[in-house]
TORDO-206421 format. One record per residue (C-alpha): x, y, z; residue in three letters. Coordinates in Angstrom, 2 decimals, decimal comma, always signed. Example, Ala and Ser with C-alpha at 12.3 -4.5 7.8 and 13.67 -1.06 7.14 Angstrom:
ATOM       X       Y       Z residu
ATOM  +12,30   -4,50   +7,80    Ala
ATOM  +13,67   -1,06   +7,14    Ser
***
This chain:
ATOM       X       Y       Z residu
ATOM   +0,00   +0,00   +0,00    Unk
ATOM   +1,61   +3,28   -0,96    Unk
ATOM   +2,37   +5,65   +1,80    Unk
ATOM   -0,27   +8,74   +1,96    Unk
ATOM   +0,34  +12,01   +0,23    Unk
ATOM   +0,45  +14,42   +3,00    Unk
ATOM   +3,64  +11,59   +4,16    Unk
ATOM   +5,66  +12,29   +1,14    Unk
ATOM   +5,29  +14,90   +0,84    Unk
ATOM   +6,64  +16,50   +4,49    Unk
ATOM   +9,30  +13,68   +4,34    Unk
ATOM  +10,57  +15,55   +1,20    Unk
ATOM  +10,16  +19,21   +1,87    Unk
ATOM  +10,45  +18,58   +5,45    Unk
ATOM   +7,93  +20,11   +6,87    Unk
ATOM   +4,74  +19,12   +9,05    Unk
ATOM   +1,98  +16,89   +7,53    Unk
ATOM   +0,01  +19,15   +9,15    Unk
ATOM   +1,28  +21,92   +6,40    Unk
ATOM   +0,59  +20,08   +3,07    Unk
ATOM   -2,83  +21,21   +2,51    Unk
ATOM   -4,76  +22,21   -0,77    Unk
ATOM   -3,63  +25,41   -1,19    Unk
ATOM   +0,37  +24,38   -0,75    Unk
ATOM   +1,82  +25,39   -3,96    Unk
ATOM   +5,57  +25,24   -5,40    Unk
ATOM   +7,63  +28,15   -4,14    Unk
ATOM   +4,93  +29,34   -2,00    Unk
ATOM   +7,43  +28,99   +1,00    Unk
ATOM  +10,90  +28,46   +0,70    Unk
ATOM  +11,05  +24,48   +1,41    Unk
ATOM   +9,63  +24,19   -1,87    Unk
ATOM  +12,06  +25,22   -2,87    Unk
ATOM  +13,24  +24,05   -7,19    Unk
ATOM  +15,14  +21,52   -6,01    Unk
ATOM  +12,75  +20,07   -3,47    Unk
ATOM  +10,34  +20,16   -6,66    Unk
ATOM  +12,62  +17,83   -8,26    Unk
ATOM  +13,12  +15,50   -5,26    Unk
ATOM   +9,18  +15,45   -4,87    Unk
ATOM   +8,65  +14,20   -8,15    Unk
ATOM  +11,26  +11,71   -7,52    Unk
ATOM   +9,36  +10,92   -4,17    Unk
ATOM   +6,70  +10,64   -5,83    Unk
ATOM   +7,42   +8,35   -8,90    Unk
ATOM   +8,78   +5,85   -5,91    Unk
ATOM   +5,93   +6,25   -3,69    Unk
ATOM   +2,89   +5,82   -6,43    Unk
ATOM   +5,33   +3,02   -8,80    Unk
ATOM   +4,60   +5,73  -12,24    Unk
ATOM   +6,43   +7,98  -14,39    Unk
ATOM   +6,09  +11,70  -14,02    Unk
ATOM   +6,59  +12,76  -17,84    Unk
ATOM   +8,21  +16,31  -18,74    Unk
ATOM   +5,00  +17,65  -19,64    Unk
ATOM   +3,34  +16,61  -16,52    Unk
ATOM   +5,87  +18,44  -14,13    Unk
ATOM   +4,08  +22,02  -14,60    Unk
ATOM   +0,90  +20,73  -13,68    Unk
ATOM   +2,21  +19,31  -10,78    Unk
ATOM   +2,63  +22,60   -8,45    Unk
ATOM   -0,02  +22,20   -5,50    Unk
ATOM   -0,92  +20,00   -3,29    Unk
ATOM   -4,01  +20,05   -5,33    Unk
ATOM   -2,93  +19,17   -8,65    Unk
ATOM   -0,97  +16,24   -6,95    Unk
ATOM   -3,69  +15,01   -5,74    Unk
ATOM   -5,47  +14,88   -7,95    Unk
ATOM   -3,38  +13,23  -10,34    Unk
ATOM   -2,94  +10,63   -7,71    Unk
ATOM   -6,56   +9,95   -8,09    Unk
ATOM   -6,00   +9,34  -11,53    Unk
ATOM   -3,80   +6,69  -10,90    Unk
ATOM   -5,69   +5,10   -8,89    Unk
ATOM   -8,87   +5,48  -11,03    Unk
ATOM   -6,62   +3,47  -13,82    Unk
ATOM   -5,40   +1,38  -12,04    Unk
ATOM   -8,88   +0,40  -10,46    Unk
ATOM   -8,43   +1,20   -6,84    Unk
ATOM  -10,85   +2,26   -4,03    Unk
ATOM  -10,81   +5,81   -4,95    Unk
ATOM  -12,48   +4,99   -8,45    Unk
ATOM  -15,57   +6,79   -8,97    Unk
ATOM  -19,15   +4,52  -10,38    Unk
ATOM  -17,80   +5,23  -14,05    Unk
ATOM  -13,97   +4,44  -13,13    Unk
ATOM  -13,33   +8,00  -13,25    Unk
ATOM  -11,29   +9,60  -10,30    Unk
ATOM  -12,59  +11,88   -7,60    Unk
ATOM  -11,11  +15,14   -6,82    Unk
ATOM  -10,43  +15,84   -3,69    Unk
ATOM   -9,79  +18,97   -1,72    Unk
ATOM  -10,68  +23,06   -1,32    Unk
ATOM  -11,65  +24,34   -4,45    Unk
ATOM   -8,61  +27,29   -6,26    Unk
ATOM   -9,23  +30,11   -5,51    Unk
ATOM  -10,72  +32,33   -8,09    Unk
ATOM   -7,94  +34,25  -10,85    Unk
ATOM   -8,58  +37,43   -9,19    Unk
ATOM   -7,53  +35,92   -5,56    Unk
ATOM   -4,80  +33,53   -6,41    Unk
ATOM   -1,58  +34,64   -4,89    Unk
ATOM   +1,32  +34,14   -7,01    Unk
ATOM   +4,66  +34,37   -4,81    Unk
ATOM   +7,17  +35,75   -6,17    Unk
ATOM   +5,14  +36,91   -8,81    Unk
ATOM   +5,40  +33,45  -10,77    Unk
ATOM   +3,96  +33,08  -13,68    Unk
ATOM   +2,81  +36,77  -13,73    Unk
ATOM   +3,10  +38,83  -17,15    Unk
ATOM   +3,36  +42,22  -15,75    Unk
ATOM   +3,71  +44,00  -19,16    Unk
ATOM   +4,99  +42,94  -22,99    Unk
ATOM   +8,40  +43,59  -24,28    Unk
ATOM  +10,41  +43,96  -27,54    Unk
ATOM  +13,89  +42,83  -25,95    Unk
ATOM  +13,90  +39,59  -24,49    Unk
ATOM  +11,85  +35,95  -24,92    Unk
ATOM  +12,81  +33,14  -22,97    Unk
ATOM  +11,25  +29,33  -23,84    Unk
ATOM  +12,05  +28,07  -20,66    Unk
ATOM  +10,74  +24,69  -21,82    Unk
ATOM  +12,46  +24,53  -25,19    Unk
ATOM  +15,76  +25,95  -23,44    Unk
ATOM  +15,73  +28,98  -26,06    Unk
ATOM  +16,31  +32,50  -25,89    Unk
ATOM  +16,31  +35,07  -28,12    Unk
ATOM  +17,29  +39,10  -28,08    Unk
ATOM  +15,16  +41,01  -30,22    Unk
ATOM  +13,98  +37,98  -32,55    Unk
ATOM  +18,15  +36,77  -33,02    Unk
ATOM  +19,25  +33,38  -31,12    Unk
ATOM  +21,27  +33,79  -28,24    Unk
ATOM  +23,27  +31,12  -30,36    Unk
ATOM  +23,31  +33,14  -33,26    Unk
ATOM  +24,46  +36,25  -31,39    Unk
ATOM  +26,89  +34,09  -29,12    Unk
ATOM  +28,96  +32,86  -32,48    Unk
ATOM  +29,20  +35,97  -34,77    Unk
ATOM  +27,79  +39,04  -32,48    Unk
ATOM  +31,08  +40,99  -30,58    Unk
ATOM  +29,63  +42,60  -27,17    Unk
ATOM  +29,53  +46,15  -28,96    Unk
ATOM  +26,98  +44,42  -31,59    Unk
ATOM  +25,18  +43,15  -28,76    Unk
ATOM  +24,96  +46,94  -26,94    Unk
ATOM  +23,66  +48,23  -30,22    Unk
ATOM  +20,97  +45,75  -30,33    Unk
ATOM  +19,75  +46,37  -27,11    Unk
ATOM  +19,59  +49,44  -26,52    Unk
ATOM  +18,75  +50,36  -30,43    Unk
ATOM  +16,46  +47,86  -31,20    Unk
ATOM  +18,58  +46,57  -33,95    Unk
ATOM  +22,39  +45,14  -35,26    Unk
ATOM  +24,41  +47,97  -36,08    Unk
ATOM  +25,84  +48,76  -39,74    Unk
ATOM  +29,32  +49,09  -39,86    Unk
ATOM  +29,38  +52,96  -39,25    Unk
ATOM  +27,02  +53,11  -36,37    Unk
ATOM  +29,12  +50,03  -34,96    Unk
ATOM  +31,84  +52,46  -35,65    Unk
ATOM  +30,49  +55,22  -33,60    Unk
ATOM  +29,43  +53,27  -31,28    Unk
ATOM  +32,71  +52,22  -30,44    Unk
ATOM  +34,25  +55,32  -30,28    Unk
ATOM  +31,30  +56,60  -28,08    Unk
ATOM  +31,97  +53,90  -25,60    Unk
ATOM  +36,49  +54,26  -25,68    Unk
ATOM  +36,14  +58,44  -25,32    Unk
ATOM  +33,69  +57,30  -22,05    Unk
ATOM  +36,18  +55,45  -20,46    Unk
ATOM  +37,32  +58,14  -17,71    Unk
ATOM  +35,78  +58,69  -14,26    Unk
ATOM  +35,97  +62,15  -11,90    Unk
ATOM  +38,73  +62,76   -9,93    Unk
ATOM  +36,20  +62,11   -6,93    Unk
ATOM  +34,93  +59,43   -7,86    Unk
ATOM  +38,84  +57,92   -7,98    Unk
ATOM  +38,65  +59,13   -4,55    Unk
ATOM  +35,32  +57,46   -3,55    Unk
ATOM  +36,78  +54,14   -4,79    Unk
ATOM  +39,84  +54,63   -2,57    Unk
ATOM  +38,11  +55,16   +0,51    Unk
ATOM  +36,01  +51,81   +0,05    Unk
ATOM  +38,84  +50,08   -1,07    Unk
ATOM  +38,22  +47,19   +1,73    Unk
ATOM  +34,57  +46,91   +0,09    Unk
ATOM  +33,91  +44,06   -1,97    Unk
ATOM  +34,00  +44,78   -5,75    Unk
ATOM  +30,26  +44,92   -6,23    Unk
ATOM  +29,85  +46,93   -3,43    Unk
ATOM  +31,93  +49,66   -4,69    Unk
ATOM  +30,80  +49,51   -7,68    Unk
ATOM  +27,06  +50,02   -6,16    Unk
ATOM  +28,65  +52,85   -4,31    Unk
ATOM  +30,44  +54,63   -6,84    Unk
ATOM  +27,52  +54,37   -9,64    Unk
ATOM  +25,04  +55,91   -7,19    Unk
ATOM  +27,53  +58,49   -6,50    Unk
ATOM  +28,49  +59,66   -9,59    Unk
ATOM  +25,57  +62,00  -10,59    Unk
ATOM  +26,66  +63,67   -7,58    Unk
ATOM  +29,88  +64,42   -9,35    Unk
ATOM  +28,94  +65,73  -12,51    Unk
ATOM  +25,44  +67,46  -12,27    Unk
ATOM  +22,83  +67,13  -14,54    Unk
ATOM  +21,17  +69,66  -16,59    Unk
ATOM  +18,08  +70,91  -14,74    Unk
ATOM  +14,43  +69,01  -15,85    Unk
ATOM  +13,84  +65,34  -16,58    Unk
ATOM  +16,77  +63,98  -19,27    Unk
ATOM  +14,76  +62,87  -22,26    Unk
ATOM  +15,10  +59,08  -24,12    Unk
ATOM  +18,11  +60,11  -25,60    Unk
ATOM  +19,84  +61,72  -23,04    Unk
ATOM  +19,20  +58,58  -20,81    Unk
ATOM  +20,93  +56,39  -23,13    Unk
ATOM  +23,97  +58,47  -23,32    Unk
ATOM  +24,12  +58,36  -20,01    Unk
ATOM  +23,64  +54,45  -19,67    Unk
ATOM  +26,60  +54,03  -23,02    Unk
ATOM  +28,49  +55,82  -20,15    Unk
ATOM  +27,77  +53,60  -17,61    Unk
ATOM  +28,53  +51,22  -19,77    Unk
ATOM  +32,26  +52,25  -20,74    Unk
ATOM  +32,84  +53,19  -16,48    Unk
ATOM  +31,91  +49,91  -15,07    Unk
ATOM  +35,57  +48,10  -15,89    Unk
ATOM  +36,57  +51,68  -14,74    Unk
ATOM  +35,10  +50,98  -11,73    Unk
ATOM  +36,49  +47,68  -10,70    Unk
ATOM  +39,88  +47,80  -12,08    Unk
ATOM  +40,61  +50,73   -9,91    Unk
ATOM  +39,04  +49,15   -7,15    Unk
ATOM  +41,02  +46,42   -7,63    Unk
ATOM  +44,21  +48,38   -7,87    Unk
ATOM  +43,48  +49,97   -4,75    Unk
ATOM  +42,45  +47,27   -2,84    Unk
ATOM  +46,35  +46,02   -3,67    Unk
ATOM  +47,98  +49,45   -2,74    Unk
ATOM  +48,49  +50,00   -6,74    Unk
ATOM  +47,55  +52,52   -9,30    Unk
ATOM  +44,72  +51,94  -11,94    Unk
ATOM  +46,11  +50,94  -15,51    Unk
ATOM  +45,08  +53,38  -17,95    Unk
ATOM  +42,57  +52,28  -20,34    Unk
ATOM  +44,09  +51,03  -23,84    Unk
ATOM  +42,17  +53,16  -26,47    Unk
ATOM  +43,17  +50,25  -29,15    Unk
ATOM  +41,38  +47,34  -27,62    Unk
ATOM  +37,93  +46,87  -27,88    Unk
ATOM  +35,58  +46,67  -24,52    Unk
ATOM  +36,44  +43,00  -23,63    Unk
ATOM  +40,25  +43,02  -24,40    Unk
ATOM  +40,55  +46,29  -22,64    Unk
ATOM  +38,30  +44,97  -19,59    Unk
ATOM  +40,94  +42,00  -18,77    Unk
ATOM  +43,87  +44,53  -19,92    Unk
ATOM  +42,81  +47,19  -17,24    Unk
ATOM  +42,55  +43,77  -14,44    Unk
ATOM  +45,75  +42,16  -15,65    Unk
ATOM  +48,14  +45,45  -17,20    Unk
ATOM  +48,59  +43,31  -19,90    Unk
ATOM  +46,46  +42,44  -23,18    Unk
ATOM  +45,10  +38,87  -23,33    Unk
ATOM  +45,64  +36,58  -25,85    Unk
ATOM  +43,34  +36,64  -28,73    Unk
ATOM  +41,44  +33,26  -27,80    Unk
ATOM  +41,04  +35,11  -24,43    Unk
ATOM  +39,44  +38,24  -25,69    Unk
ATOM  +37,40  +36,27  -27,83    Unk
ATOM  +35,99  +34,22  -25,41    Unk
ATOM  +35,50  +36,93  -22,69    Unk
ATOM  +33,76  +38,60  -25,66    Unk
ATOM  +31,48  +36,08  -25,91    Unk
ATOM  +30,71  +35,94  -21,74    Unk
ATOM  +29,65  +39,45  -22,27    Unk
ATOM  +27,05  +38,64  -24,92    Unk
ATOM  +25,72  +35,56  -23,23    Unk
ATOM  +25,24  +37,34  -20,04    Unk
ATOM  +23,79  +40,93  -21,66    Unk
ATOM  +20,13  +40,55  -20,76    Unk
ATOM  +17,89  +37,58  -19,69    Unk
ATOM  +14,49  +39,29  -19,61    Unk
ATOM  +12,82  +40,27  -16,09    Unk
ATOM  +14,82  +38,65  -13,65    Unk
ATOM  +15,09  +40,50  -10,05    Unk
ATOM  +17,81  +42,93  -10,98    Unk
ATOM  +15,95  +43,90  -14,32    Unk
ATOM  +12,72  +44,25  -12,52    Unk
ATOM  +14,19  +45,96   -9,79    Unk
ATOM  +15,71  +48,52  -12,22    Unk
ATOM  +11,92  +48,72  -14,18    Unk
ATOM  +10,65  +49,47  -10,45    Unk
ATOM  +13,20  +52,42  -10,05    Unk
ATOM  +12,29  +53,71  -13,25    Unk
ATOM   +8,39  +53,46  -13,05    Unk
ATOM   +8,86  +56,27  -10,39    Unk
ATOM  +10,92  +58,42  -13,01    Unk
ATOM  +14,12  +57,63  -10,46    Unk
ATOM  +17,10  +58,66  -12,61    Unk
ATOM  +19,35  +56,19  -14,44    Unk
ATOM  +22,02  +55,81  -11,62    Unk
ATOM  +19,06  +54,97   -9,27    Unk
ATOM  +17,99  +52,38  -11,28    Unk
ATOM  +21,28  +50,63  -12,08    Unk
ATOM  +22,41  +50,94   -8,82    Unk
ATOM  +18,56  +48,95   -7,94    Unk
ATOM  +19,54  +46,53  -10,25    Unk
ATOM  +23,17  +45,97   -8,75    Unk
ATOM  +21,65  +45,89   -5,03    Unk
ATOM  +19,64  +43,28   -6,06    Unk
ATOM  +22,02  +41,60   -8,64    Unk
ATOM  +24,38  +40,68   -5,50    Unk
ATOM  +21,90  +38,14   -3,77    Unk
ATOM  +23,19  +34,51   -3,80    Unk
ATOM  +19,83  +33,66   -5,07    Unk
ATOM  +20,51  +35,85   -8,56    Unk
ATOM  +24,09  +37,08   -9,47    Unk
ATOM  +25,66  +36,12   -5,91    Unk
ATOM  +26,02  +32,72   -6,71    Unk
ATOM  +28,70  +32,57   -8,50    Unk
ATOM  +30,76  +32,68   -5,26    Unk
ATOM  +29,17  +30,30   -3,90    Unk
ATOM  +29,78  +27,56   -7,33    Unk
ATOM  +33,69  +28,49   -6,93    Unk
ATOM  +33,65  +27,39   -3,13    Unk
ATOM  +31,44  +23,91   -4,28    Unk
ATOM  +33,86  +23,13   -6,93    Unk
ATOM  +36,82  +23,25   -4,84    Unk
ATOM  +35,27  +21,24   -2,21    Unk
ATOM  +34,58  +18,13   -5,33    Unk
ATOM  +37,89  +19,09   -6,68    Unk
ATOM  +39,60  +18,80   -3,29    Unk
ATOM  +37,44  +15,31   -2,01    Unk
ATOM  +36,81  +13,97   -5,59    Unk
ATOM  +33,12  +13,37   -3,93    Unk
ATOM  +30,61  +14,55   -6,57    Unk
ATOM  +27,73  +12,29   -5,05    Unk
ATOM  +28,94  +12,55   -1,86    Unk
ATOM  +28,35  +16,61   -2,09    Unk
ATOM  +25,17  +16,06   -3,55    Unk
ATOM  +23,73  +13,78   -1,24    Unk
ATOM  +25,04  +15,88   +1,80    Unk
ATOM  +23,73  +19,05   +0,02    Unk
ATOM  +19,91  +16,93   -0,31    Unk
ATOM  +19,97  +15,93   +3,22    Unk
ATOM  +20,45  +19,51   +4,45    Unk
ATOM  +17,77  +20,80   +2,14    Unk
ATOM  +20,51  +22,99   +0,80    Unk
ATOM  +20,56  +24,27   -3,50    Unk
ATOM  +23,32  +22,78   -5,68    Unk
ATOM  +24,24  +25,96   -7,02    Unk
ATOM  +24,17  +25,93  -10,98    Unk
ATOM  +21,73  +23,98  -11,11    Unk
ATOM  +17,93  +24,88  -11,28    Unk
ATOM  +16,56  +28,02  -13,07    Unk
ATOM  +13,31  +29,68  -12,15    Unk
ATOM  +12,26  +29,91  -16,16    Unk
ATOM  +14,36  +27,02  -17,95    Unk
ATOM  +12,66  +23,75  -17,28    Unk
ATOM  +15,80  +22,31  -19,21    Unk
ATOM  +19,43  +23,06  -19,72    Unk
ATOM  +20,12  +27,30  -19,52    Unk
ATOM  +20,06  +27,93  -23,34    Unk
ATOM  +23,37  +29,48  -22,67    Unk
ATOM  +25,03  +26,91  -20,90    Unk
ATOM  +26,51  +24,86  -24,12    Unk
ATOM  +27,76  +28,08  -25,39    Unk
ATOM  +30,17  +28,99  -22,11    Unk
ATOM  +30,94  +24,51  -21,65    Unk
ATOM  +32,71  +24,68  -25,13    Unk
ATOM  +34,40  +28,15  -24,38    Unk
ATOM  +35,71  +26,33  -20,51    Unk
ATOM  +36,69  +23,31  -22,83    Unk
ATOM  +38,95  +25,38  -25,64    Unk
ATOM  +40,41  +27,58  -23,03    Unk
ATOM  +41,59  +25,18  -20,88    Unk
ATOM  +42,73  +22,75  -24,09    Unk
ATOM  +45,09  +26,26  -25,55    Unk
ATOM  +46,23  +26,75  -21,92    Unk
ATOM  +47,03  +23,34  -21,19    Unk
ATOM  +45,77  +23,26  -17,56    Unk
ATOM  +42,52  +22,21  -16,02    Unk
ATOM  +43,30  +21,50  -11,46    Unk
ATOM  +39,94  +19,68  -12,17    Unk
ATOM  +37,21  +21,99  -12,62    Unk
ATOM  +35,37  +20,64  -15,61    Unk
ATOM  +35,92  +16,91  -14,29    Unk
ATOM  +34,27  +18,40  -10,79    Unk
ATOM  +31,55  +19,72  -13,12    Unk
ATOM  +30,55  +16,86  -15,25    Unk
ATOM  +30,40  +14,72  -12,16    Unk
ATOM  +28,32  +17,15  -10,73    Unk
ATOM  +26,33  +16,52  -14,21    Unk
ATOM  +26,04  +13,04  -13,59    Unk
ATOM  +24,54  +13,07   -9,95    Unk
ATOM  +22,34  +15,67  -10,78    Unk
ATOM  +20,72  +13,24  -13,80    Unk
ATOM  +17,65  +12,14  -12,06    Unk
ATOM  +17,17  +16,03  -10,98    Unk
ATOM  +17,69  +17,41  -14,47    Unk
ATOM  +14,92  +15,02  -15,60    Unk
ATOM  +12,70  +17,18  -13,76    Unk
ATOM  +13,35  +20,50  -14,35    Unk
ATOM  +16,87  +20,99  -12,55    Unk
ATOM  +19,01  +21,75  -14,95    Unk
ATOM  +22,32  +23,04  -15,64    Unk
ATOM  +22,32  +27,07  -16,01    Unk
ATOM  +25,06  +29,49  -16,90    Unk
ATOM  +26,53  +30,19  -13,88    Unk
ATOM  +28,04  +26,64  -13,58    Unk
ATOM  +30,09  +27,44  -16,50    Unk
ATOM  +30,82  +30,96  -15,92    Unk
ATOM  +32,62  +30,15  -12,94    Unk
ATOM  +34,76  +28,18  -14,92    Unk
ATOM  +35,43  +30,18  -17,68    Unk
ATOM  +36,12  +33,05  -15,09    Unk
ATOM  +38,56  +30,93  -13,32    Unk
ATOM  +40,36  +30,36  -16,67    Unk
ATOM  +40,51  +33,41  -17,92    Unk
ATOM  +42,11  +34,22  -14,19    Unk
ATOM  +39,71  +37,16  -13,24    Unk
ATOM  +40,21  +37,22   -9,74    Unk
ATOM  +37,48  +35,22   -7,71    Unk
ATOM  +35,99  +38,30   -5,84    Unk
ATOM  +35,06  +39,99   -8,75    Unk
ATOM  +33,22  +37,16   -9,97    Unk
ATOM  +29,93  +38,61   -9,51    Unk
ATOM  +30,73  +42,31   -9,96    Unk
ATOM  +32,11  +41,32  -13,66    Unk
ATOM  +28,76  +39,65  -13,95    Unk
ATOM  +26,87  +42,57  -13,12    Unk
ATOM  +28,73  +44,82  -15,78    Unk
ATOM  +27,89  +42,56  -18,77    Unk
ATOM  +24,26  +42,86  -17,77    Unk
ATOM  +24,02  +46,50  -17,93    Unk
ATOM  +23,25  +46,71  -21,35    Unk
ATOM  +20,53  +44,75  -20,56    Unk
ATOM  +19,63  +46,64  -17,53    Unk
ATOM  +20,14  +50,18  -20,09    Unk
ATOM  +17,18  +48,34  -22,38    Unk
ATOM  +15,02  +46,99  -19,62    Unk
ATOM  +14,68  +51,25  -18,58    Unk
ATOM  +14,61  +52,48  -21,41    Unk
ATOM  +11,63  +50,46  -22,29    Unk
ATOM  +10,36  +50,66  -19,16    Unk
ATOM  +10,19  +55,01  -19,83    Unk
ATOM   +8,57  +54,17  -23,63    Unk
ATOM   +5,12  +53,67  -22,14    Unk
ATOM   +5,26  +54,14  -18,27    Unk
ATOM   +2,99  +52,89  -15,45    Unk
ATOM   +3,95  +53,03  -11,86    Unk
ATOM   +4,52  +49,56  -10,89    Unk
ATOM   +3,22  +48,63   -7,72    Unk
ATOM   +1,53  +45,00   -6,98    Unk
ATOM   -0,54  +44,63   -3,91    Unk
ATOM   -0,26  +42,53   -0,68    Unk
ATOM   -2,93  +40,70   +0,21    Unk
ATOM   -3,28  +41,21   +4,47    Unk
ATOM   -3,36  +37,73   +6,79    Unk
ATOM   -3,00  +39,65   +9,72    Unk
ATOM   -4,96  +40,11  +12,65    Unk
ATOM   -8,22  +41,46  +12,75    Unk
ATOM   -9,45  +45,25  +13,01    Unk
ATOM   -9,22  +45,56  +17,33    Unk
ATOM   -9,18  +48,60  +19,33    Unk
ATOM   -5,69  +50,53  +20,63    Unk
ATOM   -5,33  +49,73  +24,52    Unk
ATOM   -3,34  +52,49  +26,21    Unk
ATOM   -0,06  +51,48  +27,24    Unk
ATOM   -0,88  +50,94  +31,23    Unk
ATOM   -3,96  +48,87  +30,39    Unk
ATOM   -1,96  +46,31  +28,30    Unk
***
């Protein structure tokens, strides 16, 4: 005799039976988590002896819905839950109506349309502006990619042109801000960076009135140029050096790594940092995107929004994890224990980070792109201490959890690539954060095209109305 529902599914999340009701749903608290999703369907096939099929995992995100389908199989299969025509009963509350449903996180919510980014989570594509991130990963340098975004379309070879030489003349920051970045100097990377963009307007004035579209955009090309400004002199400083002088004949990759390193990078390396940039330029309305949209739906300027965006980019559960994959693949590296991770990470209801996306429901379309870059590099430079044998055994133990929905994303490989390409580990996240600032640009500047004040409501499970009692009577 199976073991009931309400059984599984506590054992799994690991929380009270007394919790799994009706209205449970995935990710409406934090045990249900995307990785206890997986498990549960794993639970789940072993508990009820079935298959849970690809297309049945988004059905499968309440208590509800499980049940139901548990019905099902019991209908089929004949059992004492078949109804007088062998159809199944459905137990449980009824949903509540459209209007009520509370949908954490705002899953599944469309909270306007777009012209810059579509994600297929379930086909594993993505596109920017109707080209394949494939497409635009292969042929498209990081300039091309800005142009796109924040145009609308590829450049021709004079506006690439300009472009280019709008983006070198921008890279030079005021003396105070040089200053600023000293004095946090023991900050971490993104946290200067934070710091110094929300700083700078207070450096260099603006013109009196709201900036119009275009005005905005020169501003965000700017921000743009600044950010590997930014963290090389904080960088520097943080090792009692002076910045290295931007290198007006390299284009924005080459001369990223040359202002980290004081040296240009091979052309393999450019390349390939090139195409990081791309792959990581937008990705739609995650947090930091949203976050920046929220910013601007109050008209906040363009450094209040980016520096939204960054604040919110640094969370381990967004940009922030990147730290965290370095530290995991040491620890496989160092114990050659891939399963042994996993299974320790499972019993502790902890995330394998990498893994798990909250759109893809297979393998981060840009994944394959930054494998084969982690592959080449480390093939030219001849050393690997391990990290792409850490991460395809990590691969292999997270099989049965890929199967439902737990894939690979791109910050599995980007830590590798990063690691090859030597940028130094604490700046991990904050080089992250200034690819996607082209993407951030495009996300406001679309957000200003046709704006609404965004501002979603909270529905109250509080107390009662009851009456103040004075102090002394209480």
């Amino acid at each position: 005799m199976p073991p009931r529902l309400e059984q599984v599914v506590a054992t799994t999340l690991g929380i009270s039976e007394s919790a799994v009701q009706d209205d449970l749903r995935y990710q409406s608290t934090a045990e249900w988590s995307s990785l206890r999703h997986a498990a549960l369907m794993l639970a789940l096939e072993q508990a009820y002896n079935t298959e849970i099929t690809e297309e049945l995992i988004p059905e499968l995100t309440s208590i509800a819905a499980i049940r139901e389908f548990i019905l099902r199989l019991e209908a089929t299969a004949g059992g004492p839950d078949s109804g007088a025509n062998g159809e199944a009963r459905v137990g449980g509350a009824p949903e509540p109506s459209a209007a009520e449903t509370i949908h954490r996180g705002l899953e599944g919510v469309y909270f306007d349309r777009t012209r810059t980014t579509s994600i297929d989570g379930r086909a594993g594509m993505l596109h920017h502006r109707g080209y394949s991130i494939g497409d635009l990963a292969e042929h498209a340098s990081y300039e091309e990619m800005v142009h796109l975004l924040v145009y609308g379309e590829l450049p021709r070879p004079a506006q690439l042109a300009a472009l280019d030489a709008e983006l070198k003349a921008a890279r030079t920051l005021p003396a105070p801000a040089h200053e600023l970045i000293r004095l946090v100097r023991d900050a971490s990377p993104l946290e200067a960076l934070r710091t110094t963009v929300s700083a700078l307007p207070a450096f260099e004035p603006a013109a009196p009135g709201t900036p119009d579209t275009d005005e905005v955009r020169r501003q965000g090309l700017r921000l743009i140029a600044r950010i590997p400004i930014i963290l090389a002199a904080h960088h520097a400083a943080g090792r009692g050096r002076e910045p290295v002088a931007p290198n007006a004949t390299l284009g924005h990759a080459a001369n990223f790594l040359y202002l980290l390193r004081g040296e240009a990078p091979t052309e393999l390396e450019a390349r390939i940092f090139d195409q990081d940039l791309v792959l990581h330029a937008d990705h739609g309305s995650n947090a930091s995107a949203f976050a920046a949209r929220v910013a601007t739906s109050t008209q906040a300027d363009l450094s209040a929004a980016a520096t939204a965006a960054m604040a919110t980019f640094s969370g381990p559960l967004h940009g922030g994890a990147l730290a965290e994959i370095v530290t995991m693949l040491e620890t496989i590296v160092r114990t050659g224990d891939a399963a042994g991770y996993v299974e320790q990470r499972h019993r502790e209801r902890q995330p394998v980070f990498g893994f798990g996306h909250r759109v893809y429901r297979t393998e981060d379309a840009r994944a394959r792109y930054l494998r084969a870059a982690a592959a080449e590099l480390a093939r030219q430079q001849g050393r690997d201490p391990g990290w792409l044998d850490a991460v395809e055994a990590l691969r292999r133990e997270m099989d049965a959890y890929s199967r439902h929905g737990v894939d690979v994303n791109v910050d599995l490989y980007t830590a590798v690539v990063y690691l090859l390409l030597g940028i130094p580990r604490d700046l991990f996240v904050a080089v992250f954060a200034a690819s996607r600032m082209a993407g951030w640009l495009a996300q406001i500047l679309e957000q200003r095209q046709d704006n609404t004040l965004i501002r979603p409501r909270l529905r109250y499970v509080g107390p009662p109305a009851r009456p103040y009692v004075p102090l002394a009577e209480r």
